[in-house]
N, C-alpha and C positions, 0 to 999 in steps of 0.2 A: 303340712306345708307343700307337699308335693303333690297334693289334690290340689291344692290353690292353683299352684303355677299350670296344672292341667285345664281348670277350668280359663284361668285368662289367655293360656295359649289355644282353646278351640275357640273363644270369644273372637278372639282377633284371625283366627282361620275363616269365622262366619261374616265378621266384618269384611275379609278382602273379599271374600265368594261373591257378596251382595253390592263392592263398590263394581266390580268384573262386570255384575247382570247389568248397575244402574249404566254400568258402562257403554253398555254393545247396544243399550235403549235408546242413548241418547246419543252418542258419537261411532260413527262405521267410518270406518276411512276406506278412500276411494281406493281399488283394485287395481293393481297395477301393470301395463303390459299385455291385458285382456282382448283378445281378437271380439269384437266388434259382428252382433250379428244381426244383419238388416232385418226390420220387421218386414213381411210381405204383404201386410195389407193395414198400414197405419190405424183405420180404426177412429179416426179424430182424436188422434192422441197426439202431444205436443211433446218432445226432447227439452228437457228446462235446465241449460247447462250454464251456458252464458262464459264461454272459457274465454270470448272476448273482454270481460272483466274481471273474471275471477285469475283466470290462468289456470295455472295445475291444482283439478278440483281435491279440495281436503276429504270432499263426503260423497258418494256417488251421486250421479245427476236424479232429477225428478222425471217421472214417468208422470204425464199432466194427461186427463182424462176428460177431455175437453168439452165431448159431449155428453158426458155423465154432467157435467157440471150444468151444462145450455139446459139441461133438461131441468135440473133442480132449481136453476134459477129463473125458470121459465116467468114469472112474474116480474120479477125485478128486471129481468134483460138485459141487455149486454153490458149496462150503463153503472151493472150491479161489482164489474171489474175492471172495466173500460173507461179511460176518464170521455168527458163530454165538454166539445168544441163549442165555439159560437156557432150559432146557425142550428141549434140541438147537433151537431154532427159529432159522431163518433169517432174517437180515435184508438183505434185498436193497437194501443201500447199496456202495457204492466210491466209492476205496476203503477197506478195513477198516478202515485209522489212518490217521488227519491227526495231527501235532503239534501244531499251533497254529491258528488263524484267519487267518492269514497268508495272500495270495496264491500266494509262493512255497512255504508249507506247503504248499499243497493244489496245486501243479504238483510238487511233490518225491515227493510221495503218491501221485501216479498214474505219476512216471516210476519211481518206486522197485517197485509194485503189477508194470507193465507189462514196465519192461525186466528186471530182474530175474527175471519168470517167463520171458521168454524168455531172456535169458541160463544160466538155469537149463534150459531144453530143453536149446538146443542143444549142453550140456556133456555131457547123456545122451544126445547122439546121435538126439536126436526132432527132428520135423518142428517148427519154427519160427518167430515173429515177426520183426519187422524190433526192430532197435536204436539207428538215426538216426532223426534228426527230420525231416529229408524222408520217410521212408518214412512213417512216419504222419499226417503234419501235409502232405498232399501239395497240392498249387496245386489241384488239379483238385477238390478237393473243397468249394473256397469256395463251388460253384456248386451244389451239392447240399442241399437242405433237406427232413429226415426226420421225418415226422410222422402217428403215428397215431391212428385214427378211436378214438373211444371206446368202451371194450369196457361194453355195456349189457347189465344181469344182471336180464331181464326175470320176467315172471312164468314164463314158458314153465322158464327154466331154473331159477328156485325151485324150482317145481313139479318138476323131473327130479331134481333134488340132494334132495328131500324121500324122494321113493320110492328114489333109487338107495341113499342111505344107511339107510333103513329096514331096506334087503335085504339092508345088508352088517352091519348090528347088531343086528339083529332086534328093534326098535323106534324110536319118533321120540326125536330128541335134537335140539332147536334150541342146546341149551347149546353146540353141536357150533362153531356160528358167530357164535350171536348173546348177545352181554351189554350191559354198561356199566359205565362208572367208576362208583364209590361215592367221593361226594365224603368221605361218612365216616368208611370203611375204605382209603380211599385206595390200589382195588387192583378190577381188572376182576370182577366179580362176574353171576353168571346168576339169572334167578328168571324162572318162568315166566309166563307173559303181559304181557311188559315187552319180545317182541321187535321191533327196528324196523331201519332202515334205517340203513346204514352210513354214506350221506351226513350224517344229525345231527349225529354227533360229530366227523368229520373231514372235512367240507365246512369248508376254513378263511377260505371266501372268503367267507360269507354271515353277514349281521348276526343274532346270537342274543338271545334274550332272558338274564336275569339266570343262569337257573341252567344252561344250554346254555353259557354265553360261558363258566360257570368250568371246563366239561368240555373247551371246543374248545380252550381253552388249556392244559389238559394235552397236547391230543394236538400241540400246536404244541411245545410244551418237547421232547415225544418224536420230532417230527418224520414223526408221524404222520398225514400229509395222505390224502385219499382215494385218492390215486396208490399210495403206501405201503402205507397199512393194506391195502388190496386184495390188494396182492401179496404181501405176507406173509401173510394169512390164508388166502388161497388157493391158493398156488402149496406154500404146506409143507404142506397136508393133500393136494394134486394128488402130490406129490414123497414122501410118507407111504405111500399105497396102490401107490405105483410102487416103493416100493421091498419092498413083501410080495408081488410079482409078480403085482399086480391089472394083466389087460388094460382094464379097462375104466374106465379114471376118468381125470381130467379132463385138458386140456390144460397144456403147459410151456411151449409155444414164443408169442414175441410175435401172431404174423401168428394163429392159432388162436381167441384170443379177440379180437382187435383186428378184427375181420373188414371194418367198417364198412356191416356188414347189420344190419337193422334192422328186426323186426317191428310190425308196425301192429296198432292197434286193434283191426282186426278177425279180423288173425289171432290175436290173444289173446282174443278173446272165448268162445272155449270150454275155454279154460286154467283151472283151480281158482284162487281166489284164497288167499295165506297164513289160516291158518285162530288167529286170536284170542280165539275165543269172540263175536265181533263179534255185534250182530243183524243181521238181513237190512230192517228194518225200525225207523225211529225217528220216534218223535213230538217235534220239537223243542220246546221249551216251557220255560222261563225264569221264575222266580219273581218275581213285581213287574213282568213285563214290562205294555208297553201292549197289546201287540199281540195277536191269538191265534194260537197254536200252529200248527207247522208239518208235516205228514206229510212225511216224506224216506226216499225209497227208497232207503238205505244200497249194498244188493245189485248194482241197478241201474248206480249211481255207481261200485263196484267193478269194474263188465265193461265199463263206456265209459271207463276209464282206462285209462291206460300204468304208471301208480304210484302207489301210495297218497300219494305226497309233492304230486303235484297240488291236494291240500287242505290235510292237514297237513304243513302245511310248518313247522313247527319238532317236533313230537311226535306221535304219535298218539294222542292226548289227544283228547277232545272241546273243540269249539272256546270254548265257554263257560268253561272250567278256568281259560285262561290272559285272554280276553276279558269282563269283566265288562260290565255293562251301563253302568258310567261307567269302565272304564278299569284297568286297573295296569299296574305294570311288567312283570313275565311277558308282557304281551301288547303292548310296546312304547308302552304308553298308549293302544293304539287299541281303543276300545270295541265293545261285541259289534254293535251294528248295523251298524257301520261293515265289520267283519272278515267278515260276511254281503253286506253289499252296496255296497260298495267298487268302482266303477262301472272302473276300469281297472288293480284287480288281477289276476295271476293265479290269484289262490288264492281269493278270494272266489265266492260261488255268481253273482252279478252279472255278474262280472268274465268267470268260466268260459263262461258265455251269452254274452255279448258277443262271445267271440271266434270261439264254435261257429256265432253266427252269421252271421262274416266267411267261411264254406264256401260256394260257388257254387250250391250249392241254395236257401241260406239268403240270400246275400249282393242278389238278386234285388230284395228288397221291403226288406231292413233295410238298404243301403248308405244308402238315401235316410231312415231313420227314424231321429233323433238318437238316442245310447244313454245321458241325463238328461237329465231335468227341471229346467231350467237353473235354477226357483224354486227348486226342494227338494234341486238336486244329488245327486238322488238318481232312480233307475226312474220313469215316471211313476206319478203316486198311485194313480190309476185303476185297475192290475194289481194292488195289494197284494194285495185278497181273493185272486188266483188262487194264490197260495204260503199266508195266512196265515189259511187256512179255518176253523183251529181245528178240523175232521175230522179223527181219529184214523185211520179205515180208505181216507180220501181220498188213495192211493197214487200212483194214475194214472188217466188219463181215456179215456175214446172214440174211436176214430176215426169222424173228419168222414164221416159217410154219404152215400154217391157220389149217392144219389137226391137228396138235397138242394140241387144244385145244377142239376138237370136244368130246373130252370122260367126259367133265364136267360135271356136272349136267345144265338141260337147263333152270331151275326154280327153286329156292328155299323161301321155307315157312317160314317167320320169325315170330314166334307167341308166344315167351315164353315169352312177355310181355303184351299180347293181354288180353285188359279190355274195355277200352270206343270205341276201334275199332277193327274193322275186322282185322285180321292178314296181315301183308306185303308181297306183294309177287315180291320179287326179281328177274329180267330178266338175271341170273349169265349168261348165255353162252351168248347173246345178249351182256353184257357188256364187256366181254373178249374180244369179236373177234374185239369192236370196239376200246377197247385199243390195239392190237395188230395190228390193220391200223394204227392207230397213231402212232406208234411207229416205223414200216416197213416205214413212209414216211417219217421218219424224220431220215437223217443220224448218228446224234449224237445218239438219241435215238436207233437207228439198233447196235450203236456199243458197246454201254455199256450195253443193254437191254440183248443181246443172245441167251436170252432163253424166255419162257410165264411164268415159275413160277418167274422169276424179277418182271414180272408185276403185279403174284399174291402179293406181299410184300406192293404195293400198298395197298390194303386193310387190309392183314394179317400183319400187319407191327412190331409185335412181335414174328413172327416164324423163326423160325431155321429149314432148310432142313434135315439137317444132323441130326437132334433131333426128327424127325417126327416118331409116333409109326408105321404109317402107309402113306405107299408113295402115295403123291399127294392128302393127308389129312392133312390139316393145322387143327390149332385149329379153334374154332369157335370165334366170340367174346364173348359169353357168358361162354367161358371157362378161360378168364381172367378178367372180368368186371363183378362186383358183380351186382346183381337184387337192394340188398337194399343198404343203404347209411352207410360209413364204416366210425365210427365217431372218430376211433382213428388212420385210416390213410385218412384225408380228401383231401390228393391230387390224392387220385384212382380217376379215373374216374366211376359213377355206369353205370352201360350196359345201361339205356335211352340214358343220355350224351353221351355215346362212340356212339352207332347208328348214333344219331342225326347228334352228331359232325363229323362224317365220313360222312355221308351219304349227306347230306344238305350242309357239308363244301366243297365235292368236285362238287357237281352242281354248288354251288356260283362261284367257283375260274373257272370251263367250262364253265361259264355261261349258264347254260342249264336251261332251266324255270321250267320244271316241277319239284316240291321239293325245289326249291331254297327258301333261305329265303328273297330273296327282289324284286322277281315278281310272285307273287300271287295276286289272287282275294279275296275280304273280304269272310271268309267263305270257304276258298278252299284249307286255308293252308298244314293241316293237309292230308286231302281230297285225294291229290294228290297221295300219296303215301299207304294209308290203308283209305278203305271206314268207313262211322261213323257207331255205329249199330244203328238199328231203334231204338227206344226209350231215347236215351243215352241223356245228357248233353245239355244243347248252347254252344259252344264253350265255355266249362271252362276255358283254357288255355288264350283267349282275353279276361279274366274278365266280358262276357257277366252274366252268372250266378253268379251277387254278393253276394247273400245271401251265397249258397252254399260254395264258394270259403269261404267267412270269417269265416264259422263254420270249415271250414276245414285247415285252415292254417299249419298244423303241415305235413299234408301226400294230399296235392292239386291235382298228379295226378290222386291219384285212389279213388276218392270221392264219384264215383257210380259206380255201381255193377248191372249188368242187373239179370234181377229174373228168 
């Protein structure tokens, strides 16, 4: 009897061991709280998560092997996973049918899609997928996170796809890529000089105005996002030429355009820009306006951009279309002067300076110059003539002529503070003439600069020309910045601070080491700039000298006095 009950209690120990194995085969549940580690070089492999529908996954995500797959189904192609549009065009959704909206519609969809085409190999006897849900849904992939750099369709490669297609049709066809919905006709239509950028219409994440909002929602009903439309438009005319056994056109695989290289500015500056009949040349000028007319060098503005969406950022319309001088809806109600000078947009001409002038060349003298006129929340007033000349042929300006600052002083002595160190000695004409190279190489800078005393304001940044007793004599700083500490106006700055904060704040923002406060050697801080005297201090200011420092808390920098 009690061999019995021995053998039915290992029976039912082998039965749980074997329900455990069929268990962990077929059901893994997702890993919880798992740090996430980016692949480094994707591989053409695809993240198959979809937490947009599923939510919080029960089994871990698919690790989808996307070119293992293009290779096996080299025959069949893409159309083999891919449903197919009218027109043969492919649409790169999976998979092909859902039934329903359903969670488990669209997990029935993919195992139906997946196991089924494997299933279907390996009855032909071909090389094969897995068919359990550990195989694909494996532990080890919770820790994996697949994510590609955005593939940017600059000018450089406009420009290749303009000539390469020229070559193969023997003439220009923009119709080839570019149209728009016709809200009218209710059907993508082409007409020449209406080409623009694909983000308009299917950028579905950006606020449009009235007649943008009714097209971006077509492309959302179609599910047509910039992700989508890209691929479809591109990959079936790439996959079109590939199959008339053109070698030479365009990439299929992920990792080909996804590269996460990325050309600069000035590697694009000798790339053609899209050719609209644009001018190279516009005189802005506004009907009723107050102000006068503005010269803008269109041309210019086209070879220091990345993309024409930098300005027109809902059409390529002129900005006045949609921006009236009080306002409508087309332009989200914000009015034309505002859309020109809109102090911390991107897209405004205002806005675009402000940031050109956060560059380390620039960053020098404008970190310390507010960027409004806190009265008029707006540029100061004082600049407007320099943009609103009302000069037709006023394009661009001069550069600052190197002789003109030759009559400076070439050295100056800063010593009215001079106690624990040797006095400062200032390289003034050394640092002029090299902000006046900076400023001759940079076009924005030549145009609003004009002159060298612009760039004296850099450092004089409280003088008035027209106030000066004596010309080409600014004040000094210590003719606004008190020595000692002003205890009933504590927002002065005293003359250490003002130095300091000039002098130190503009190396930090140039990065320039010597003087800066965040690459120094221990002990060199100061150093750099005014030698120590012999006898003086340890570095009072790093708290090396503790005693001294705590006797002195009230007045720390001038604690000793050489005898």
């Amino acid at each position: 009897m009690n061999r019995k009950l021995i053998y039915f209690l290992v029976s039912i120990a082998y039965l749980i061991l074997i329900a455990i194995g069929l268990y962990g085969v077929y059901t893994v549940e997702a890993t919880l709280h798992v740090k996430e580690t980016p692949v480094a070089e994707p591989q053409n492999k695809i993240s198959i998560a979809h937490t947009e529908i599923f939510g919080k996954l029960e089994r871990p995500q698919v690790i989808f092997d996307h070119g293992k797959h293009v290779e096996a189904m080299k025959a069949e192609g893409c159309a083999a996973c891919h449903p197919v549009k009218k027109d043969n065009v492919i649409s790169f959704d999976f998979p092909k049918k859902v039934k329903g909206k359903s969670k488990t519609d669209a997990m029935n969809a993919f195992h139906d899609e997946c196991i089924e085409c494997h299933k279907k190999q390996s009855s032909e006897n071909k090389k094969s997928g897995p068919v359990t849900c550990a195989d694909c849904h494996n532990k080890k992939n919770d820790k994996i996170k697949i994510k590609y750099p955005i593939a940017e369709f600059d000018f450089s490669y406009h420009d290749k796809h303009v000539r390469k297609l020229k070559e193969k049709i023997g003439k220009d066809d923009c119709g080839q890529c570019h149209h728009f919905y016709s809200l009218e006709e209710k059907k993508l239509v082409y007409k020449e000089g209406t080409e623009e950028s694909c983000y308009y219409c299917h950028d579905l994440n950006k606020k449009r105005g009235p007649e943008l909002t009714a097209i971006t929602k077509v492309s959302a009903e179609k599910g047509l996002t910039i992700k989508n439309a890209s691929h479809q438009q591109c990959l079936n005319c790439h996959l079109k030429y590939q199959k008339q056994g053109d070698k030479e056109t365009g990439p299929t695989e992920c990792i080909k355009c996804h590269t996460g290289k990325y050309k600069t500015v000035e590697e694009l500056s000798k790339v053609s820009r899209p050719d609209r009949k644009q001018k190279d040349r516009i005189f802005i000028s506004v009907e009723n306006s107050k102000m006068k007319g503005v010269p803008f060098d269109h041309k210019n503005h086209e070879m220091t951009s990345k993309t024409c969406r930098s300005c027109h950022h809902e059409t390529l319309k002129a900005c006045k279309e949609c921006h009236t001088l009080t306002g409508k809806p087309e332009g989200n109600g914000i009015n034309l002067a505002n859309a020109y000078h809109q102090v911390f947009s991107e897209h405004s001409c205002t806005g675009c300076h402000n940031k050109n002038k956060q560059t380390k060349e620039c960053a020098g003298c404008h970190y310390a110059i507010p960027v409004m006129d806190v009265d008029s929340l707006n540029p100061k007033k004082d600049t407007c003539n320099t943009c609103h000349s009302g000069q037709k042929e006023k394009y661009s300006a001069a550069p600052i002529p190197m002789s003109s600052v030759e009559k400076v002083k070439k050295e100056i002595e800063i010593k009215v503070l001079e106690n624990e160190y040797e006095p400062s000695k200032f390289p003034h004409l050394e640092v002029i003439k090299k902000l006046v190279k900076i400023s001759n190489d940079n076009k924005m800078a030549t145009y609003f600069h004009r002159n060298a005393k612009t760039l004296c304001e850099g450092c004089h940044h409280r003088s008035n020309i027209s106030a000066e007793a004596q010309q080409d004599t600014p004040p000094n700083c210590k003719n606004c910045h008190m020595v000692a500490y002003d205890r009933k106006n504590p927002n002065k700055t005293r003359l250490l601070s003002a130095y300091h904060r000039q002098c130190v704040g503009c190396h930090d923002q140039m990065q320039i080491k010597k003087g800066s406060s965040f690459n120094f050697e221990e002990g060199d801080r100061c150093g750099a700039c005014h030698k120590k005297k012999v006898g003086g201090p340890a570095e009072i200011i790093t708290m090396k000298n503790d005693r001294v420092v705590k006797q002195n808390t009230t007045n720390i920098i001038n604690v000793w006095h050489p005898e």
